[in-house]
C-alpha positions in Angstrom: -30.6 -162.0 -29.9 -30.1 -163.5 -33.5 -33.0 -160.9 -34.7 -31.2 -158.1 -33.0 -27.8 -159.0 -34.8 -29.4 -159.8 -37.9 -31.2 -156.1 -38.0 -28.1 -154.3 -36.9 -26.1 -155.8 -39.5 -28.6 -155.1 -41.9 -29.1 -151.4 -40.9 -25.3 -150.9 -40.9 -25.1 -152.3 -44.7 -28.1 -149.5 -45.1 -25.9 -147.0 -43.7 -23.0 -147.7 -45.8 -24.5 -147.8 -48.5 -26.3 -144.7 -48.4 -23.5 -142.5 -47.1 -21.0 -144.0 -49.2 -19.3 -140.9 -50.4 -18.3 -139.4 -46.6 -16.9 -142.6 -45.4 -14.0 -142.7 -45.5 -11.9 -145.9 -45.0 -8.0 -145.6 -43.7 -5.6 -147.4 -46.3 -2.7 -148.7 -44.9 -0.6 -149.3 -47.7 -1.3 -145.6 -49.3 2.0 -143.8 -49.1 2.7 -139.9 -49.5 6.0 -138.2 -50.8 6.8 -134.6 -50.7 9.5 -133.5 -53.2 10.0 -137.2 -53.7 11.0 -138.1 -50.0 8.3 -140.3 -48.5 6.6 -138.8 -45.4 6.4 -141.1 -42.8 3.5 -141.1 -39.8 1.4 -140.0 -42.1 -2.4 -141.8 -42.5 -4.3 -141.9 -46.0 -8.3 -142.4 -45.9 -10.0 -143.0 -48.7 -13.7 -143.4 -49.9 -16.1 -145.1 -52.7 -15.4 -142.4 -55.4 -11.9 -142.9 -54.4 -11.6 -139.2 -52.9 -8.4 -139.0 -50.2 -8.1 -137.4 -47.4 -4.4 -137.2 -45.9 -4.0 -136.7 -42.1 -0.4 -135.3 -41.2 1.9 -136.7 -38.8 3.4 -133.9 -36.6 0.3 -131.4 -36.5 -2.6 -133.9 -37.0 -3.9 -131.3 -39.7 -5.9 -133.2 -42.5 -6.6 -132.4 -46.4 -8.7 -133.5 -48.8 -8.7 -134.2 -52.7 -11.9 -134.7 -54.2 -12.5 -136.4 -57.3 -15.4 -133.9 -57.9 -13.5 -130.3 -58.0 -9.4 -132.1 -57.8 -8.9 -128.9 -55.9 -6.9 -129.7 -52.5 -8.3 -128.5 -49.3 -8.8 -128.5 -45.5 -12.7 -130.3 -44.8 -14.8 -127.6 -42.6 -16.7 -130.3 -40.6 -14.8 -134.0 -40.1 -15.8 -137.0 -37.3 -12.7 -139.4 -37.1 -12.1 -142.5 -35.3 -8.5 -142.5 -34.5 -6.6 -144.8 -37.4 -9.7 -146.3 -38.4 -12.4 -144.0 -40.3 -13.4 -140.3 -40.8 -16.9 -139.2 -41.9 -17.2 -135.7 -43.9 -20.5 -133.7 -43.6 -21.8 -133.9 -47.4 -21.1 -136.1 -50.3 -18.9 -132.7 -51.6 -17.5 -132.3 -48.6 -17.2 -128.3 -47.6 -13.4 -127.5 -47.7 -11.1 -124.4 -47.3 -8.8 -124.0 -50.0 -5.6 -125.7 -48.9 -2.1 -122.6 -48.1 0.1 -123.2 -50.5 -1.9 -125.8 -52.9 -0.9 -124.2 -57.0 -4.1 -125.2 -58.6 -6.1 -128.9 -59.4 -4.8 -132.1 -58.7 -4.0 -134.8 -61.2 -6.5 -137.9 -60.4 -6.0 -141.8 -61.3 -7.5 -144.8 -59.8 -3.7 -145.1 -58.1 -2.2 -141.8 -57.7 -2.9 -138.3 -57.1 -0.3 -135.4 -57.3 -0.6 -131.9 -56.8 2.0 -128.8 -56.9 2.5 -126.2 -54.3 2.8 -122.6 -55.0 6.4 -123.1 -53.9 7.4 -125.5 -56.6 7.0 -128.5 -54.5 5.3 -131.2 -55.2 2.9 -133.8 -53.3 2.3 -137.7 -54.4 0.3 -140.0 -52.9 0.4 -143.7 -54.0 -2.7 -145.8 -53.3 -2.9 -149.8 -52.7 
């Protein structure tokens, strides 16, 4: 049984390792304004190259900023386990371009912003 553990555990660290960039972790103490008012229910997910994806509240639609292209965007193919993690299909995940997104995103170890095409503006905070 030790053996059996021991191997899993190892093969999971394998796993990890390898697919890295389409794991994504939740982060509970991200936090996302629109237009400066903080959006509540809302989950942030975040992965090795510190890429987000943002799931929304009301419609459970999700976006993605990668670090890669900074262009905002809804994934094509995404696994999730509720609240916990989501895994993309590539390391540069496939996305549609996101309605209403005005171009890249600005990119820091802490925050990313982007602007809408109707002047609004999205934050979201990490850690």
């Amino acid at each position: 049984m030790r053996r059996f553990l021991l191997l899993s555990s190892v093969a999971l660290v394998v796993l990890v390792a390898m697919y890295r960039q389409r794991i994504f972790l939740r982060d509970p103490l991200a936090k996302v304004y629109r237009d400066g008012v903080r959006q509540q229910g809302v989950r942030v997910y975040i992965n090795y190259s510190n890429d987000i994806l943002v799931e929304g509240s009301a419609d459970n639609q999700f976006y993605m900023v990668q670090n890669w292209n900074r262009l905002p965007g809804v994934p094509q193919s995404l696994t999730c386990m509720h609240a916990m993690l989501c895994w993309s299909d590539h390391d540069h995940a496939t996305l549609l371009p996101l309605a209403g997104s005005a171009g890249p995103a600005t990119m820091s170890d802490r925050e990313i912003t982007f602007r809408q095409t109707d002047g609004g503006a999205v934050r979201v905070t990490l850690r």
